[in-house]
C-alpha positions in Angstrom: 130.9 -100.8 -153.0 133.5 -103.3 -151.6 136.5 -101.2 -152.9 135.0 -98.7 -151.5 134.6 -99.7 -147.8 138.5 -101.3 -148.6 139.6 -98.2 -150.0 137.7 -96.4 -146.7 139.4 -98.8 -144.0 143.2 -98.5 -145.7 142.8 -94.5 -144.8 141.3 -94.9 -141.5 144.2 -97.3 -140.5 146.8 -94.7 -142.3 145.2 -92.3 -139.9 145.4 -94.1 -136.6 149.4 -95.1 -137.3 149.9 -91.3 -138.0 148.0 -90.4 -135.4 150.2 -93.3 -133.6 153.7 -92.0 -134.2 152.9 -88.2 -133.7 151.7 -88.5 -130.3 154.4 -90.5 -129.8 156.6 -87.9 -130.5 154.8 -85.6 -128.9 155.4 -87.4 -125.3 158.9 -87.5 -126.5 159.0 -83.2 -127.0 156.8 -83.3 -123.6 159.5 -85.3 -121.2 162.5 -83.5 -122.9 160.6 -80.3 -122.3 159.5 -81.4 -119.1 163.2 -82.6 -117.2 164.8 -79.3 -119.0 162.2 -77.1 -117.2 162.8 -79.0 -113.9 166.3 -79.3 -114.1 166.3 -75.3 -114.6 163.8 -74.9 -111.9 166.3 -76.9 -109.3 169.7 -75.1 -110.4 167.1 -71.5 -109.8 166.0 -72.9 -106.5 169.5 -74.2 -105.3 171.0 -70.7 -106.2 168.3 -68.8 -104.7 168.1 -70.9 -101.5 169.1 -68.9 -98.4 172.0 -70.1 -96.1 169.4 -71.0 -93.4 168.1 -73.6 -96.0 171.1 -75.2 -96.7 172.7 -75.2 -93.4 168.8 -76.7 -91.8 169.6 -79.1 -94.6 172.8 -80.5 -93.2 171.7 -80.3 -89.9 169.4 -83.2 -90.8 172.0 -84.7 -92.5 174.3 -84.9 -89.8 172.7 -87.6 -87.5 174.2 -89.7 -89.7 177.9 -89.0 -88.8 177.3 -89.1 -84.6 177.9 -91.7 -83.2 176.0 -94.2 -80.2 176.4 -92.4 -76.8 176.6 -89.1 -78.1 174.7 -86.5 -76.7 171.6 -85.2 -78.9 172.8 -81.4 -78.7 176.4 -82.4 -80.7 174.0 -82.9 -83.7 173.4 -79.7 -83.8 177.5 -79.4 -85.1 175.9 -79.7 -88.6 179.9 -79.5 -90.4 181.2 -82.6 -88.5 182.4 -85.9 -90.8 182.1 -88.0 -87.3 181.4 -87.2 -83.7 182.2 -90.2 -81.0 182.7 -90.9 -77.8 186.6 -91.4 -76.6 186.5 -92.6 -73.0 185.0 -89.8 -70.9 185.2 -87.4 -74.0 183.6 -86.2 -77.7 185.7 -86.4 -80.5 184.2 -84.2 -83.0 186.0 -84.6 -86.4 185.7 -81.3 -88.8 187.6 -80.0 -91.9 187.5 -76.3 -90.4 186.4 -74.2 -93.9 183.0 -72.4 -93.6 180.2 -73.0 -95.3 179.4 -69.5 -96.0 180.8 -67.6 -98.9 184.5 -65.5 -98.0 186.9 -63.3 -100.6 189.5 -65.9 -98.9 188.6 -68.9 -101.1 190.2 -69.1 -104.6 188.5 -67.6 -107.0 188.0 -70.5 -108.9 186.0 -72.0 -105.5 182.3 -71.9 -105.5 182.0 -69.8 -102.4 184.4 -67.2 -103.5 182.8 -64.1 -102.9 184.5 -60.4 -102.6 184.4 -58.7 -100.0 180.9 -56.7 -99.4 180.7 -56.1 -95.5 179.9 -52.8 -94.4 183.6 -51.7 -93.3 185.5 -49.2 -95.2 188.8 -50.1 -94.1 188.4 -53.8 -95.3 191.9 -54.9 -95.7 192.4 -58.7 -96.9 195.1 -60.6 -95.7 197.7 -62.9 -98.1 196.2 -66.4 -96.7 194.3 -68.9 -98.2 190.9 -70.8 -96.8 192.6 -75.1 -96.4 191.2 -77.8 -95.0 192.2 -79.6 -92.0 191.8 -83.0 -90.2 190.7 -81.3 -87.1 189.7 -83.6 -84.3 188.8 -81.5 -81.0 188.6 -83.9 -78.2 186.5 -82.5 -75.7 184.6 -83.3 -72.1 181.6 -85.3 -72.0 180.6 -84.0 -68.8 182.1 -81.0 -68.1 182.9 -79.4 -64.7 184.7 -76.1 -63.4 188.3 -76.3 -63.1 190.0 -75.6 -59.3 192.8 -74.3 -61.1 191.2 -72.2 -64.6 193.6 -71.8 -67.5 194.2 -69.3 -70.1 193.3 -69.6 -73.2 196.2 -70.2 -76.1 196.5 -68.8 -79.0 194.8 -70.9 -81.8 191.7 -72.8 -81.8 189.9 -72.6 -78.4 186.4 -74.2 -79.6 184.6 -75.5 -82.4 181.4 -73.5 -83.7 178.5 -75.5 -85.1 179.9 -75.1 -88.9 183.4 -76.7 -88.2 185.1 -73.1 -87.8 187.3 -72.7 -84.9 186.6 -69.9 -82.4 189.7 -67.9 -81.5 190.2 -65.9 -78.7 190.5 -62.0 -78.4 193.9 -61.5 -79.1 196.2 -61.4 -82.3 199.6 -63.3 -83.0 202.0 -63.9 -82.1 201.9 -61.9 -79.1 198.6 -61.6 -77.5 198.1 -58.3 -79.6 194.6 -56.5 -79.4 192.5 -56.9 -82.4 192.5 -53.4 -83.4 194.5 -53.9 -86.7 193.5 -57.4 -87.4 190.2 -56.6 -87.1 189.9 -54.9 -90.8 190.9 -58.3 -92.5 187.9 -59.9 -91.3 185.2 -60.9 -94.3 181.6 -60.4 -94.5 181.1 -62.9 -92.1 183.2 -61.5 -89.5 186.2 -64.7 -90.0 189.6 -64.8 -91.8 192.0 -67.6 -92.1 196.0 -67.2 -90.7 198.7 -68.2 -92.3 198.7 -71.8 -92.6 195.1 -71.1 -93.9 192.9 -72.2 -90.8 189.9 -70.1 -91.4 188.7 -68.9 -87.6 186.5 -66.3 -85.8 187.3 -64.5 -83.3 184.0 -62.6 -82.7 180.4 -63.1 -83.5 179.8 -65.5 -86.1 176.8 -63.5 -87.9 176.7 -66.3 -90.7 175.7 -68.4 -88.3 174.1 -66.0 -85.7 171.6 -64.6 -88.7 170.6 -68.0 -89.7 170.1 -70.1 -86.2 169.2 -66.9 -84.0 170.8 -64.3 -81.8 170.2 -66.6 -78.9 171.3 -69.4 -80.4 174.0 -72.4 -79.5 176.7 -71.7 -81.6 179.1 -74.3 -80.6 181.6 -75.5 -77.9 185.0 -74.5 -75.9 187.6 -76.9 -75.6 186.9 -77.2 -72.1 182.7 -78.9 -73.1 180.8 -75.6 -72.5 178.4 -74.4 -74.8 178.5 -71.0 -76.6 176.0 -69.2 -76.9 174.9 -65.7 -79.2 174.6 -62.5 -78.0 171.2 -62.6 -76.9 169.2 -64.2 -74.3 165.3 -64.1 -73.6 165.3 -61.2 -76.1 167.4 -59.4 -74.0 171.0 -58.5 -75.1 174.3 -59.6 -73.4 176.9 -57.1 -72.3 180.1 -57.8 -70.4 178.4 -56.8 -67.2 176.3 -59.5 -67.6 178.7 -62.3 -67.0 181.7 -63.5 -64.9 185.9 -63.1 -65.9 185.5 -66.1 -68.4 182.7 -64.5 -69.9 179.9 -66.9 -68.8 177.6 -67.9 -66.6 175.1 -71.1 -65.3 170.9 -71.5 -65.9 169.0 -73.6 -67.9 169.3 -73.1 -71.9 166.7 -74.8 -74.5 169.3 -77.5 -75.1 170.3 -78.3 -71.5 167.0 -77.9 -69.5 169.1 -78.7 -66.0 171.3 -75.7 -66.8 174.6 -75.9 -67.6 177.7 -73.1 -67.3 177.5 -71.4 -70.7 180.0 -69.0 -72.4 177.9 -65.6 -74.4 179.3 -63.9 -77.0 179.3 -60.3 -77.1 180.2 -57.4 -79.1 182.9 -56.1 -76.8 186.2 -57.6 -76.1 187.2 -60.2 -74.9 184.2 -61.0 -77.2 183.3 -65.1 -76.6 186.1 -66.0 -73.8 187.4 -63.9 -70.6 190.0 -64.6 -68.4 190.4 -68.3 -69.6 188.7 -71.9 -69.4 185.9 -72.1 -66.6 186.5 -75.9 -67.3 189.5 -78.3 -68.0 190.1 -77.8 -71.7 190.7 -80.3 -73.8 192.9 -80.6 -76.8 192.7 -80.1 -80.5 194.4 -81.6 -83.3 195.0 -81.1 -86.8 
């Protein structure tokens, strides 16, 4: 009887350690199992995420990089590494490439993507997307100029991804558009020859993701750019002065400001020149 209840009490122990070690490796098959079904649900999600996501993403991000004294509408310039104050101006520090996919990155770069706009006569250009050191210094507070300016060829303003705007005319003499206008991408930019990438109408990357009426970024004279609608109601031409603008209250400057539209005519986001004192740009 007493090797019996031995013999009884060796097996039930043998049991429990088996027991022991396979549920043991059990939770070992589970967490493997468990992070490689995560892991793949992340990279799914990450590839899947829309370009509103991402960019809402480094919008939040971007508090971070401006700086004390800064007004709370320059956060909205989600691309910027830093954004200061520089005596009676805002510094706003951008590399310049967009965030959005282009056939003008290498094809080795994650956001090469051919070309799959809607125009037939799609005709890249030999440049290159680079990246710059671009600092565009412009007005804290700014006012309209006695004397306006023209606008020069190059960058003329900064859109809330760290693209340059351009005006409405091609190198190197103040050509129209009309040729240069097939080498645009899918998202309405291309890069010139030193490989600034630039718009010179409607950003739709960022116009489809932030809203038709949205702010879109700033001229080099401190105004605000704004899309081609306002209060549902489309912007023409006739809508707004020589310099392609006009003054009222937006959502981000609720005592109104002088604003720039952008519409889908030339001169497309800039008229006759600077309503204010431009600043300058760098790179």
């Amino acid at each position: 009887m007493k090797f019996t209840n031995k013999l009884l009490i060796l097996s039930l122990i043998s049991l429990l350690t088996y027991c022991s070690k396979s549920d043991s490796n059990d939770e070992d098959q589970i967490d493997n199992n468990s992070s490689t079904s995560i892991s793949e649900v992340i990279d799914s999600n990450e590839e899947s995420s829309s370009n509103s996501q991402e960019t809402s993403e480094s919008t939040t991000n971007n508090s971070n990089v401006v700086e004390e004294g800064v007004p709370e509408v320059f956060k909205k310039i989600y691309a910027a590494s830093r954004i200061y104050l520089d005596g009676n101006n805002v510094v706003i520090e951008v590399d310049g490439a967009p965030d959005h996919k282009s056939p003008y990155y290498s094809r080795n770069h994650e956001l090469y993507e051919p070309y799959n706009g809607s125009n037939t006569n799609f005709n890249q250009n030999p440049n290159s997307i680079k990246t710059f050191d671009f600092k565009f210094k412009i007005p804290l507070n700014p006012k309209e100029a006695s004397s306006k300016v023209s606008t020069q060829l190059g960058s003329i303003g900064v859109s809330l991804n760290g693209v340059a705007f351009y005006n409405q005319y091609a190198g190197p003499n103040n050509q129209p558009l009309t040729n240069e206008i097939n080498s645009f991408d899918q998202y309405a930019g291309h890069p010139q020859n030193q490989g600034v990438y630039h718009y010179h109408l409607e950003p739709t990357y960022l116009t489809s993701n932030k809203g038709q009426d949205a702010l879109l970024g700033f001229l080099l004279d401190g105004f605000p750019v704004y899309g081609p609608f306002e209060n549902n109601v489309k912007i023409t031409n006739e809508n707004l002065d020589e310099y392609h603008g006009h003054s009222h209250i937006t959502p981000d400057y609720p005592d109104g400001i002088y604003h720039y539209h952008i519409t889908d005519t030339d001169p497309y986001i800039n008229g006759n020149g600077y309503y204010g004192s431009p600043g300058t740009v760098s790179q």
